[in-house]
C-alpha positions in Angstrom: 114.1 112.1 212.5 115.5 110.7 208.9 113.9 108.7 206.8 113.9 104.6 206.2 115.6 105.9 202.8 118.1 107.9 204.8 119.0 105.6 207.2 119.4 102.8 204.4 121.3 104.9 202.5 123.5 105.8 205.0 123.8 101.7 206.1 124.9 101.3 202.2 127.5 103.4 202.2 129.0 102.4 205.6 128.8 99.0 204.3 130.8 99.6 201.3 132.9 101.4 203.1 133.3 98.7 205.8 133.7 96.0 203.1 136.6 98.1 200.7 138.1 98.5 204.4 138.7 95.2 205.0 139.8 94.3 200.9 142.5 97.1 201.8 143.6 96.1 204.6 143.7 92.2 203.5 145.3 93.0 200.0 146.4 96.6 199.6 149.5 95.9 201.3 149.7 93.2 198.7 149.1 95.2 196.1 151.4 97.8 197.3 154.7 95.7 197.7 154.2 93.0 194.2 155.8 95.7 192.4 156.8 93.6 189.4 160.4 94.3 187.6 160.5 94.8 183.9 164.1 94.5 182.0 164.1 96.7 179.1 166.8 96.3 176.5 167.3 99.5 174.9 169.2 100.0 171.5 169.7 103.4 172.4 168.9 106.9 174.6 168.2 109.0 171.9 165.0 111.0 170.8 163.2 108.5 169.3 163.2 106.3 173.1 162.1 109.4 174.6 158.4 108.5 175.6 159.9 105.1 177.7 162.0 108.3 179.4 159.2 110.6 179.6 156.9 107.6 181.1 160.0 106.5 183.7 160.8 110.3 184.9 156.6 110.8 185.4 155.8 108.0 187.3 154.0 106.3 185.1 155.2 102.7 185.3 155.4 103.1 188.8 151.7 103.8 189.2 150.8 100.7 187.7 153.1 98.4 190.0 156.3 98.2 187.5 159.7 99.2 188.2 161.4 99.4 185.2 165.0 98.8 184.9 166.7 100.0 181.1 169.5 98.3 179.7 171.5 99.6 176.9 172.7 96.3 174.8 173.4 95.8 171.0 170.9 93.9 169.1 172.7 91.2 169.0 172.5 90.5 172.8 169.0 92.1 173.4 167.6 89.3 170.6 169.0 86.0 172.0 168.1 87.3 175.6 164.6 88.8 175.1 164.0 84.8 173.0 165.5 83.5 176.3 163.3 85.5 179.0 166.7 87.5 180.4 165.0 90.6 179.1 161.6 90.8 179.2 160.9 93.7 176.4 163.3 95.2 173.8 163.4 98.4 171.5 165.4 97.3 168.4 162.8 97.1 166.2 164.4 96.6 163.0 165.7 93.4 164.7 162.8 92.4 166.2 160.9 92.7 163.0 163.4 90.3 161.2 163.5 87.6 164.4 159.8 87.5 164.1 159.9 86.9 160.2 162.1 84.1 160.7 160.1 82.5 163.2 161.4 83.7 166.9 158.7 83.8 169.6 158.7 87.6 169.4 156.0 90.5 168.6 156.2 94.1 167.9 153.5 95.7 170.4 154.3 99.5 169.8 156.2 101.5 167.4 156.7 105.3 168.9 157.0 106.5 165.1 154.9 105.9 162.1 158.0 105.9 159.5 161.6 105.4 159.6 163.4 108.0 161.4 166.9 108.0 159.2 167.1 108.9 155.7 170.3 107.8 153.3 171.9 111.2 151.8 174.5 111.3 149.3 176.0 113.1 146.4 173.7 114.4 143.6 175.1 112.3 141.0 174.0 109.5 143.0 170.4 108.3 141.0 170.0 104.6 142.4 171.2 102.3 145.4 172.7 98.5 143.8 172.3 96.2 146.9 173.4 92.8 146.8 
């Protein structure tokens, strides 16, 4: 014969169970079919994008309800749409950085390098740059 602890355990559990049985079945489905689609603008499918590759190819958006749909456009397109909601993220950064100085509704939320991944190389003789 079990024990009043035993038996109330075992009335806990199959309670819990019975109650995440019927969140499930009132809101998994839900759950399940909200997948919410992300526009991406990407400035480019080089190395420096391959973690949003990586994450897309591993299922990684997909586990947490996203379907994520990549859209190689110039800065110059992926600006005026990301301000206007056609896009929902972008990747130029440089561009973003210079929107957001000059006031767009824009933020940078993640940088996949901690420096700039070009470097200027030219002749020896070469000592200084004279911008404008």
């Amino acid at each position: 014969m079990k024990s009043l602890f035993e038996a109330g355990k075992h009335c806990r559990r199959t309670l819990v169970l019975l109650i995440l049985s019927v969140f499930l079945g009132l809101h998994g489905p839900a759950m399940v079919s909200a997948a919410e689609t992300i526009v991406v603008g990407m400035a480019g499918f080089n190395f420096s994008f391959l973690p949003f590759q990586v994450a897309m190819d591993k299922g990684f958006y997909q586990k947490h309800g996203l379907i994520v749909k990549p859209v190689l456009m110039r800065s110059q397109t992926a600006i005026p749409a990301l301000v206007s909601g056609d896009v929902d993220y972008a990747t130029h950064f440089g561009s973003m950085i210079r929107g957001a100085v000059r006031g767009l509704p824009m933020r940078v939320i993640l940088s996949t390098a901690d420096k700039q991944m070009f470097s200027l190389v030219v002749q020896p003789d070469i000592k200084m740059f004279a911008g404008k």
